[in-house]
C-alpha positions in Angstrom: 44.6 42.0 126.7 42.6 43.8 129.4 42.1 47.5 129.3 43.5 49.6 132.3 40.7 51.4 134.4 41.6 54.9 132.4 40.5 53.4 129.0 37.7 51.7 130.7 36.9 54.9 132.3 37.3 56.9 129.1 35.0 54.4 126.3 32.9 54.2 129.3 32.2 58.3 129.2 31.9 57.7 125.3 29.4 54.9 125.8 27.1 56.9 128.6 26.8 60.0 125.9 26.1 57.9 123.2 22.6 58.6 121.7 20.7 56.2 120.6 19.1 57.0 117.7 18.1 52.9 116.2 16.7 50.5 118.4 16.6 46.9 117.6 18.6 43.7 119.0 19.1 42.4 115.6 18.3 39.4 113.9 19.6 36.0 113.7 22.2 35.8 111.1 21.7 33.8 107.9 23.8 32.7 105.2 26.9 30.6 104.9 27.6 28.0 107.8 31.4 28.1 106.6 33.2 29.1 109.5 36.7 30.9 108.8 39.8 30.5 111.4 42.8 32.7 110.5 45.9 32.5 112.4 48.4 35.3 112.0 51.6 37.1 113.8 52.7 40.8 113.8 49.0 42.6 113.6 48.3 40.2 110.6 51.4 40.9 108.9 52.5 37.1 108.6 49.6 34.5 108.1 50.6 31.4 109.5 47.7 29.2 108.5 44.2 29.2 107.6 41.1 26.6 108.2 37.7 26.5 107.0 35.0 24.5 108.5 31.7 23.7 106.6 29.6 23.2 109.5 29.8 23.8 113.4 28.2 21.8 116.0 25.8 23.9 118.4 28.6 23.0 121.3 31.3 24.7 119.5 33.5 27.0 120.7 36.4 29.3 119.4 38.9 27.6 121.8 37.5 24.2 120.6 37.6 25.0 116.9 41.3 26.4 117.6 42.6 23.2 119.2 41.3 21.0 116.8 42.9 22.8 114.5 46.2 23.9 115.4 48.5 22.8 118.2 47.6 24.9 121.2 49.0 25.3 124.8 47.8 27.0 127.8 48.8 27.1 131.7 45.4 25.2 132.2 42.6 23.7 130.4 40.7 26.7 129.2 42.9 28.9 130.4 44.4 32.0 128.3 46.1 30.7 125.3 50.3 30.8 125.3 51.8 28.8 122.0 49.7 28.4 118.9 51.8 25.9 116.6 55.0 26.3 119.1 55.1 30.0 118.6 54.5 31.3 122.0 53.3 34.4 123.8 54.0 35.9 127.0 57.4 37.7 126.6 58.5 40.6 125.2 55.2 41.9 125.4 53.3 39.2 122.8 50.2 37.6 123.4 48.0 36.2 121.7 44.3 38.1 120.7 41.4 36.6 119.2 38.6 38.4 117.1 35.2 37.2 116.2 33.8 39.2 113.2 36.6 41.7 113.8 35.6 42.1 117.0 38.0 41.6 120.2 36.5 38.4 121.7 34.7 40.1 125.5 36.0 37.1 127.5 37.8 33.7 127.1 37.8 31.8 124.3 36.0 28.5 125.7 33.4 30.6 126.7 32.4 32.3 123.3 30.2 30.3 121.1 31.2 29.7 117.2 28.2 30.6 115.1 27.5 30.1 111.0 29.5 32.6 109.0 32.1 33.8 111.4 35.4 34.7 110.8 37.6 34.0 113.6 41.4 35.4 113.7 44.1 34.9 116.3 47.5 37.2 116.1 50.2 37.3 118.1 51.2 40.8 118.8 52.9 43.6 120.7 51.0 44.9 123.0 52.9 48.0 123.1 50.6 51.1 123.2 47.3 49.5 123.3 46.1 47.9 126.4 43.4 46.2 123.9 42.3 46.9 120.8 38.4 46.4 120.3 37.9 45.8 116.9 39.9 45.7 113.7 38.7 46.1 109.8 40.7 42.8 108.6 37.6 40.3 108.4 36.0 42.5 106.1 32.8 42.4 105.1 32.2 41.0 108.7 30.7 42.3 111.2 28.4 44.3 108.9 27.3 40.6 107.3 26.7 37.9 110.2 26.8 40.5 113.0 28.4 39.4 116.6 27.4 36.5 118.8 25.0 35.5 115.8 23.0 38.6 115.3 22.8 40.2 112.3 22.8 43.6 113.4 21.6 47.1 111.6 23.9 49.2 110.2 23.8 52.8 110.0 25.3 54.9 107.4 26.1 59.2 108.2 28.0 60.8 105.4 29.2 64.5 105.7 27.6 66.8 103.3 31.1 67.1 101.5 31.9 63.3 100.6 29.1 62.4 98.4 30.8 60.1 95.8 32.4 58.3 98.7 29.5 57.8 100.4 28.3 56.4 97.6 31.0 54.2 97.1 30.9 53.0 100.4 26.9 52.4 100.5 27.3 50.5 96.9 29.7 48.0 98.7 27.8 47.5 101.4 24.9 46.9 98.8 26.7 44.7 96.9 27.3 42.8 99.9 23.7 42.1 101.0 24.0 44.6 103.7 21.2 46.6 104.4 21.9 50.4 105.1 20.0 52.7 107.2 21.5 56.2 105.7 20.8 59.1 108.3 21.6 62.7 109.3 26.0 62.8 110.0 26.1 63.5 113.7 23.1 61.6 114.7 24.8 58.5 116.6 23.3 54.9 116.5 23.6 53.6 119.7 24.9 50.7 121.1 23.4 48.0 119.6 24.2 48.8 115.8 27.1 49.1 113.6 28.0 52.7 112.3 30.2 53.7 109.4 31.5 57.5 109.6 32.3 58.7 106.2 34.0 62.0 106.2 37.0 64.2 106.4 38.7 64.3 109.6 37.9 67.9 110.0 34.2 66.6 109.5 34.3 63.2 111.9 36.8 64.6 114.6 33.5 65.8 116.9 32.0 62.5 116.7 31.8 60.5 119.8 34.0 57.1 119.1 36.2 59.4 117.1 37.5 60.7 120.3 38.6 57.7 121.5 40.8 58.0 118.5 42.4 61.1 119.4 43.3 59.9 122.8 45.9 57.8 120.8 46.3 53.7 120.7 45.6 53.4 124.8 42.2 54.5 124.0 41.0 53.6 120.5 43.2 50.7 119.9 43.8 52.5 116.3 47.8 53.1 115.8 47.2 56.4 113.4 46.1 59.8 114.4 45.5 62.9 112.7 47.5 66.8 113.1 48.1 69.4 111.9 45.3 72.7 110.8 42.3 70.7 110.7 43.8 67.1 110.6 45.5 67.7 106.9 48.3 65.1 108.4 47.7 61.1 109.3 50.5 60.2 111.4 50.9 56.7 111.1 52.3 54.6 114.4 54.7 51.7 115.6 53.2 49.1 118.1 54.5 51.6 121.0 52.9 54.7 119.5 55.6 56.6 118.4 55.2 58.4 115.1 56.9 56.4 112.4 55.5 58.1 108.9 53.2 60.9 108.1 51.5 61.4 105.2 49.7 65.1 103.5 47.1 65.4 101.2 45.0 62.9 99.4 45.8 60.2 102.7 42.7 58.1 103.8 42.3 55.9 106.7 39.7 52.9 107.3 39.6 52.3 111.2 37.5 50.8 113.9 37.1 51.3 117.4 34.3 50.3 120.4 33.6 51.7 123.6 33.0 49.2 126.8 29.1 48.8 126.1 28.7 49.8 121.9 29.0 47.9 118.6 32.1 48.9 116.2 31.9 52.2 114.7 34.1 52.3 111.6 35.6 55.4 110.0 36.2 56.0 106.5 38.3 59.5 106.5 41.0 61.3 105.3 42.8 64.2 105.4 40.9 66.2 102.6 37.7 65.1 100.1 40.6 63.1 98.2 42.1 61.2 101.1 38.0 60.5 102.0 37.6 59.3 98.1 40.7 57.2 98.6 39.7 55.1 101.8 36.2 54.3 100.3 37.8 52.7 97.4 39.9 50.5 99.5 37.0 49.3 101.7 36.6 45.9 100.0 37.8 42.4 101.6 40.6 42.0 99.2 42.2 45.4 100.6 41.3 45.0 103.9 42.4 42.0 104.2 44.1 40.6 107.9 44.8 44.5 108.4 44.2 45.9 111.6 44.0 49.2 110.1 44.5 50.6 106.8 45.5 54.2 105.6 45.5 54.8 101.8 47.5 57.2 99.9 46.1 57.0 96.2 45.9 53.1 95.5 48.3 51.6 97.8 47.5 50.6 101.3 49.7 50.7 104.5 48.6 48.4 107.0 48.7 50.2 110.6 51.0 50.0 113.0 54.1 50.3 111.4 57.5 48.7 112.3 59.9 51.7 113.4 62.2 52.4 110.7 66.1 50.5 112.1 
């Protein structure tokens, strides 16, 4: 979906004061040619299939991979997509959204290449609250592993001085993952050609640049929690049109990502105290993550974000 001029405006005042602090355009990405496509409904609450390809052709494209795979219609040949498998978009607000390495694909699906590794994903959603949502934690441990448009890129660690077992929980994973980590000073920013993790209670994040977008609500972030009360001890957790459907206290996490216009993801592992911070980093693993949008965490369960309002 396309972002109104005010969210442009705003992720474009979040990108122009973004400091960049690691320099590099990445490198090419290496490992696995398998090449994932996941189709889902209801922000990846309903899978309704799955395809893995062992090796792409340098001519391959996401809408090429998709039609070859599923039945597909559009208005016209390369044109936006409207049915996947007779399940249409369109009305009541649905359309279809694709995501390349949980990232929100920049422009139409013919015209973005398919490279080794990637993890496509197409859901049918509400659009509700969120003009577009820029990026999504679901195809975790992507984008951190292949990158975007076949860059690996670097990824940048900050920690608050507070969270230090979940730091090193999170850094671990990553570790165990191949990633490598560049761990520096929390606050610092890493520009906008890297990946950054913010790990950190809300009180502790809240300042941070892309964390803004998040307290601007959905319309902004594309993130369907937000955090209240003295010092962000509550998550509220959201419906597809924003409205508050649960909140949760002390010990809740939250693992979220958001983008301005012109930067790579920046994901947040946080929480509403040391506990709720403790409690996200333990669920940052692909089986957890898995086709989720967003996940908070209160102890060991996940809830999947947004929420369906209550009948």
């Amino acid at each position: 979906m396309i972002a109104t001029a005010r969210t442009r405006a705003l992720r474009a005042a979040v990108s122009a004061a973004a400091v960049v602090a690691i320099a590099g355009c990445g490198v090419v990405a290496r490992g696995s040619s398998n090449v994932t496509l996941t189709v889902t409904r209801g922000f990846g609450a309903a899978q309704l299939g799955s395809v893995t390809a062992g090796r792409v052709t340098g001519s391959e494209t996401v809408m090429g991979m998709l039609e070859r795979s599923f039945r597909v219609s559009s208005s016209f040949s390369g044109g936006p997509v409207q049915s996947i498998d007779g399940l249409w978009g369109g009305s009541a607000g649905r359309d279809w959204s694709y995501y390349v390495n949980g990232v929100e694909g920049p422009v139409g699906a013919s015209k973005t290449a398919v490279h080794g590794g990637d993890r496509i994903w197409w859901d049918l959603h509400d659009g509700g609250a969120a003009e577009s949502i820029p990026a999504v934690v679901g195809s975790f441990p992507e984008p951190f592993v292949h990158g975007t448009g076949g860059r690996r890129l670097p990824t940048a660690l900050e920690c608050a001085g507070d969270v230090g077992a979940a730091c090193k929980q999170v850094s671990g994973e990553l570790a165990g993952l191949g990633v490598p980590v560049a761990t520096q000073l929390f606050g610092t920013g890493s520009g906008t050609d890297s990946l950054t993790l913010l790990v950190g209670t809300w009180r502790d994040v809240h300042g941070a640049l892309l964390a803004a977008l998040i307290e601007h609500g959905p319309s902004a972030s594309g993130v369907y929690a937000r955090f209240a009360g003295v010092g962000g001890d509550l998550l509220q957790l959201l419906d597809p049109q924003g409205q508050v459907v649960r909140t949760l206290g002390a010990g809740a996490g939250l693992i979220a990502a958001t983008a301005s216009d012109s930067s790579q993801p920046t994901w947040l592992i946080t929480g509403t105290d040391r506990a709720g911070v403790a409690a996200a980093a333990a669920a940052l693993t692909p089986e957890r993550l898995h086709d989720h949008f967003a996940v908070a965490v209160q102890g060991a369960a996940e809830i999947p974000v947004p929420l369906q309002a209550r009948s």
